[in-house]
C-alpha positions as CSV (number, residue, x, y, z in Angstrom):
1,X,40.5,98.0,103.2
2,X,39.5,98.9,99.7
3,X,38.3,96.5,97.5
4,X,38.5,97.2,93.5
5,X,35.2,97.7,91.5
6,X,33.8,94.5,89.6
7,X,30.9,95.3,87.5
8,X,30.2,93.9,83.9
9,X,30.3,97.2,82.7
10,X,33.5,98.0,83.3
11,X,34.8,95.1,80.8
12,X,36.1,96.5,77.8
13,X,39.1,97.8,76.3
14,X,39.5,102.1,77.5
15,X,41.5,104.1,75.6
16,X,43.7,107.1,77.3
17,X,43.6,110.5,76.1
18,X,46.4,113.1,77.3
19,X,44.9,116.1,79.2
20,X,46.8,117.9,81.6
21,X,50.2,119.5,82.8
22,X,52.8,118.0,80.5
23,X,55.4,115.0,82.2
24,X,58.6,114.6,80.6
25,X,57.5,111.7,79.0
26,X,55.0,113.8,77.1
27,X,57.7,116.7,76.5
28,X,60.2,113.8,75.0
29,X,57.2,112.2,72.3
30,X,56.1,115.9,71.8
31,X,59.9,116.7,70.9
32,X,60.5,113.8,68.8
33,X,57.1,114.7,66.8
34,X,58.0,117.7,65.8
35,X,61.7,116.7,64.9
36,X,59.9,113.7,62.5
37,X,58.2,116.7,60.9
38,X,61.4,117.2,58.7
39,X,62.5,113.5,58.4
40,X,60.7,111.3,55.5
41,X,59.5,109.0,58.7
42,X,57.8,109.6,61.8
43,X,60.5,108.5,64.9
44,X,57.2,107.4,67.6
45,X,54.1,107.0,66.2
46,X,51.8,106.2,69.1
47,X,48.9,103.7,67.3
48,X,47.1,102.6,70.7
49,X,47.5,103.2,74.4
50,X,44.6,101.5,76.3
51,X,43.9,99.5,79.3
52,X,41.5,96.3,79.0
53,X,39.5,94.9,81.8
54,X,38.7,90.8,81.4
55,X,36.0,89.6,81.7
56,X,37.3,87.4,85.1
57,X,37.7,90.6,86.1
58,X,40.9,89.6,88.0
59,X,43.1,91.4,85.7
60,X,44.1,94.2,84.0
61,X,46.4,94.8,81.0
62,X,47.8,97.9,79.5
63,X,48.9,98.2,76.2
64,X,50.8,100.5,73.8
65,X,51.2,100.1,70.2
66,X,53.8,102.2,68.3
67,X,55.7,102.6,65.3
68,X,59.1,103.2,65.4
69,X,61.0,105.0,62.9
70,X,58.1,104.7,60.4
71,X,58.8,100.4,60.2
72,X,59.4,98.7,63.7
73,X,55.5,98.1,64.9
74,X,56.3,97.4,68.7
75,X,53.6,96.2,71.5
76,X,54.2,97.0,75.1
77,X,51.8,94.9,77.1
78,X,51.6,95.1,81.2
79,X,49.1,92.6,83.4
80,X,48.7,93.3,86.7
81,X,46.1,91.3,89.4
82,X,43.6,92.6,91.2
83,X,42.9,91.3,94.4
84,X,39.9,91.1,96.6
């Protein structure tokens, strides 16, 4: 059975950087960019998207920050356990 990696090192807060084959997902928030281009306000603007390891070690949280329409700041925050 696999058991997850616990090591001090590994707490902190890692941020994600797209590199790859596009998803949809990617394709929609690439679409909605370039539309915002001609629109006084950006539609999605992606602040954050990161995944933070406690220091327990026991969970993990990923989080996305965005602005919507250019007012709307909206946090998206998902814990999950890891068990041993």
């Amino acid at each position: 059975i696999p058991h997850p990696a616990t090591h001090p090192t590994l707490n902190s807060h890692w941020s994600f950087v797209f590199t790859g084959v596009p998803t949809i997902g990617m394709k929609l928030i690439t679409l909605l960019s370039r539309i915002s281009c001609y629109l006084p306000f950006e539609i999605l603007d992606f602040r954050e998207v990161g995944l933070i390891v406690s220091n327990d070690q026991g969970k993990a949280k990923g989080v996305v920050e965005v602005r919507v329409c250019g007012v709307w700041d909206v946090v998206l925050e998902v814990c999950s356990s890891l068990r041993r």
